[in-house]
matplotlib code that plots the C-alpha trace (Angstrom):
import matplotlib.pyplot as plt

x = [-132.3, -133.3, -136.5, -137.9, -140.1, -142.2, -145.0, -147.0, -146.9, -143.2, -139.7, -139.5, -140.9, -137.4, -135.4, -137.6, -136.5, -132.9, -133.5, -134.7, -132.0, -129.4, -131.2, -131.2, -133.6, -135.6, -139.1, -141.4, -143.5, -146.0, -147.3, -150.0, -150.5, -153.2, -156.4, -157.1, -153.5, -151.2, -148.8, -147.1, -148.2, -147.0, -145.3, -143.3, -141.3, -140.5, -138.3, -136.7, -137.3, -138.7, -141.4, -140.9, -139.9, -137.9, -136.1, -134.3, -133.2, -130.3, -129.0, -128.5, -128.5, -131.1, -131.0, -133.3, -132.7, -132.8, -129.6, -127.7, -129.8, -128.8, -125.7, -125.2, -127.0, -124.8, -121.3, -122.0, -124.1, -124.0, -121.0, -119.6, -122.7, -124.9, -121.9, -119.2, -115.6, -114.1, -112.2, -114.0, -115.9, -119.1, -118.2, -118.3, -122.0, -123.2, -122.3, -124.0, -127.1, -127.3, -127.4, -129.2, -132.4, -133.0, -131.5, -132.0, -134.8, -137.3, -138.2, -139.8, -142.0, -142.6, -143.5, -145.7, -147.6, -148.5, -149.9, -152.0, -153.6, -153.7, -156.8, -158.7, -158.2, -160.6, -160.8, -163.8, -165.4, -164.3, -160.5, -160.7, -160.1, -157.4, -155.6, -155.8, -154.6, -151.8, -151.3, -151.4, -149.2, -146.4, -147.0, -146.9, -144.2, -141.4, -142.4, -143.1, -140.9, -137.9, -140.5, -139.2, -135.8, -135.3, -136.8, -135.2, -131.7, -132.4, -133.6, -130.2, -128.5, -130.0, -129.3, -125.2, -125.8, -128.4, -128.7, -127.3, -124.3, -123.1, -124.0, -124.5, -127.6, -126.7, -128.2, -127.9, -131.0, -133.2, -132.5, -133.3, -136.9, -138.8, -138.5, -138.7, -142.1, -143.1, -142.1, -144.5, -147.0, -147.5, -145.9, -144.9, -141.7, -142.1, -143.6, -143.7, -140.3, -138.6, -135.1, -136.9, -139.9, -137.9, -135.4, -138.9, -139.8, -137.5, -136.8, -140.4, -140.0, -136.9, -137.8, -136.9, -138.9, -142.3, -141.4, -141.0, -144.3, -145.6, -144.6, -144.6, -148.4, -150.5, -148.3, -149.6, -147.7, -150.5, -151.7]
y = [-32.1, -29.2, -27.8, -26.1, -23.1, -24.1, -21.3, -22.6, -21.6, -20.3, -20.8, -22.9, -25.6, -25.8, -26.6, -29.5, -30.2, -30.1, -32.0, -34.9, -34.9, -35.0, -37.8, -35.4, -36.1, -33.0, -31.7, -29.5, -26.6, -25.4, -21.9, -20.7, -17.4, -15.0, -16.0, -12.2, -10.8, -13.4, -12.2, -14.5, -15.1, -12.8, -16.3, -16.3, -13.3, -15.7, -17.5, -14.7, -11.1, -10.4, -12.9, -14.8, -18.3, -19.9, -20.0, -23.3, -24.0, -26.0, -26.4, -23.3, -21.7, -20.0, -19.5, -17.3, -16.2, -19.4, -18.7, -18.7, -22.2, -24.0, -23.0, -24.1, -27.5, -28.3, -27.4, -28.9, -31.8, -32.3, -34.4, -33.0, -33.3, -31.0, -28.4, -28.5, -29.1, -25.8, -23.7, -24.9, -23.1, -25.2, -23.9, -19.8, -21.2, -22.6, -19.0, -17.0, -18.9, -19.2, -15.1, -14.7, -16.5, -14.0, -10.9, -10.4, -13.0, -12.9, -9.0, -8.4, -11.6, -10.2, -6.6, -8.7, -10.4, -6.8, -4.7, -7.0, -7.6, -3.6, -3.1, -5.9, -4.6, -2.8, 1.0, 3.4, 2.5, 5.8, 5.0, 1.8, 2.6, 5.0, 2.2, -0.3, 2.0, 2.7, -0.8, -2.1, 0.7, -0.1, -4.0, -3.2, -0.8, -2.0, -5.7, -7.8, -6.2, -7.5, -11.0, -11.2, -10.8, -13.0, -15.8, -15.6, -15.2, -18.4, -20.0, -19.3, -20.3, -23.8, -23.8, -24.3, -27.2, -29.6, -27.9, -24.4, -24.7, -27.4, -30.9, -32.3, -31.2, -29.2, -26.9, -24.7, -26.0, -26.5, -22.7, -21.4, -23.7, -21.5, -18.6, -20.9, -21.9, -18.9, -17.8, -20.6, -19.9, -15.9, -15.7, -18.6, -20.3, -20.2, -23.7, -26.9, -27.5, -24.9, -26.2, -24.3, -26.1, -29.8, -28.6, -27.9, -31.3, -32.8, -31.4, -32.0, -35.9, -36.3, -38.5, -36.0, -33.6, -35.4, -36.7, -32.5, -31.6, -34.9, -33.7, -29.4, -29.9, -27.7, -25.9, -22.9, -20.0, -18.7, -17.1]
z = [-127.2, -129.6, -129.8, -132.6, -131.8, -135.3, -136.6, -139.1, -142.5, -141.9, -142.7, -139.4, -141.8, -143.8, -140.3, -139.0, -143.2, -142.2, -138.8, -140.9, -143.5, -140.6, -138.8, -135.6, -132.5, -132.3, -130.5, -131.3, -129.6, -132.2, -132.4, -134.4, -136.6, -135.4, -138.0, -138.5, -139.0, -139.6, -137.2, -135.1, -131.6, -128.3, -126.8, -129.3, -127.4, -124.0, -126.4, -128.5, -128.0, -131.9, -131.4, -134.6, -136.2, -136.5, -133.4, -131.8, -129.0, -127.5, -123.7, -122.9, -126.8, -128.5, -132.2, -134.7, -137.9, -140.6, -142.1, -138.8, -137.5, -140.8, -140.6, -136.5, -137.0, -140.3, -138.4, -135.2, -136.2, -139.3, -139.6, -143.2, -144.5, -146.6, -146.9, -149.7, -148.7, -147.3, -150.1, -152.9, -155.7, -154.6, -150.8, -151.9, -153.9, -150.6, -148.5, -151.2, -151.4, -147.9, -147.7, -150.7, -149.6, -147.4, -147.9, -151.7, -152.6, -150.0, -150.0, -153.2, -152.5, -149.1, -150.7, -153.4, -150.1, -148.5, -151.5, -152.9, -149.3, -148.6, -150.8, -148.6, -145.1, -143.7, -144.6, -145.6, -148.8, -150.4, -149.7, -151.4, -154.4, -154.2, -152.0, -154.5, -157.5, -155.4, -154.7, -158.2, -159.3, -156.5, -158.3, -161.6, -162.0, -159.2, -157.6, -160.1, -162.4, -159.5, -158.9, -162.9, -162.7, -159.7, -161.2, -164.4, -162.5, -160.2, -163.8, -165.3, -162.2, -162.5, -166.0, -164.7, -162.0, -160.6, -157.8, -156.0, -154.6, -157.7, -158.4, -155.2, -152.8, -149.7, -147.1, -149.4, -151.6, -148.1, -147.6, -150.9, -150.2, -149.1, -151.6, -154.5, -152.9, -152.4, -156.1, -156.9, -155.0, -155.7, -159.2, -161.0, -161.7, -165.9, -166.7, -165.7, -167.5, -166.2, -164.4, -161.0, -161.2, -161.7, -158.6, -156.8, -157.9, -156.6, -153.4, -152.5, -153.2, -150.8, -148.0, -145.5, -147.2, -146.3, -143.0, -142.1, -143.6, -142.0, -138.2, -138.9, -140.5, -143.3, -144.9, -147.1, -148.5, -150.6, -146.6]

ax = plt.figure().add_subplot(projection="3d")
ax.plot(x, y, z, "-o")
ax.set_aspect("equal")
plt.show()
């Protein structure tokens, strides 16, 4: 049986997503994010030593990182599913995405999540001030600046294809979830017309979609 180690308000929301599209048996142990700091919770570290989701595990495997779960439960159960056929254009798509998510998407949006929450944490009232000049400096003139150029790359991207990897949905697209969430949530994805906000669309009305929000719960990336 796998288990998903599921945080909430995480990325662990997009595998319980893949579970469903694959039609896999799963359970869940739920953990919940300190109230004050966000941080996940020390029980997290009896399952993996870095203390954080999502993590699965399997027999005797555990897995962390997203890209590496997606891409254990699509070649070992997945059954040629969700992954273009091997030596293919689309295939090379589905690799980069996969990487990109995380490694060139997700930390301006992570940078854009700490500074504008430095000026609200506690500090002396005289501090203030300075911190949030800083803050809205470190915003205006390097993160939102990159928040830009992502989005109008991924826009582009879509521009080519229906969805990432070419025309036929893939793991690919249920990786690339969560940033494009998060884009929307903290910044905007250009318009209700834009081809990001229609591939948001339409991921989010994919029955599999809603039966993973249904059993990971509340789901909010503007925390």
């Amino acid at each position: 049986m796998i288990t998903v180690h599921h945080l909430n308000n995480s990325r662990s929301q997009r595998v319980l997503w893949l579970l469903e599209e694959l039609g896999l048996d799963y359970e869940i142990v739920r953990y919940q994010r300190d109230a004050r700091t966000m941080l996940a919770p020390p029980e997290l570290r009896k399952v993996h030593p870095l203390g954080k989701s999502p993590v699965i595990t399997e027999n005797d495997l555990t897995i962390a990182e997203s890209g590496a779960i997606v891409e254990y439960l699509v070649d070992r159960h997945g059954r040629g599913k969700l992954k273009p056929e091997r030596g293919t254009a689309e295939q090379l798509r589905y690799t980069y995405w996969l990487h990109y998510a995380e490694g060139s998407a997700m930390p301006p949006l992570l940078m854009s999540l700490v500074f504008r929450r430095i000026p609200t944490q506690p500090m002396p009232f005289f501090v203030r001030p300075i911190a949030k000049g800083i803050s809205d400096k470190v915003l205006t003139n390097f993160v939102e600046p990159q928040l830009r150029q992502h989005r109008d790359y991924l826009e582009g991207e879509l521009k080519h294809r229906e969805w990432f990897a070419g025309n036929e949905f893939t793991a690919a697209d249920i990786q690339m979830s969560f940033p494009v969430e998060a884009f929307a949530a903290r910044g905007g994805l250009g318009g209700e017309k834009s081809r990001l906000a229609e591939w948001l669309k339409r991921i989010q009305a994919r029955p599999a979609y809603q039966r993973a929000l249904e059993r990971g719960g509340p789901y909010d990336l503007m925390r």
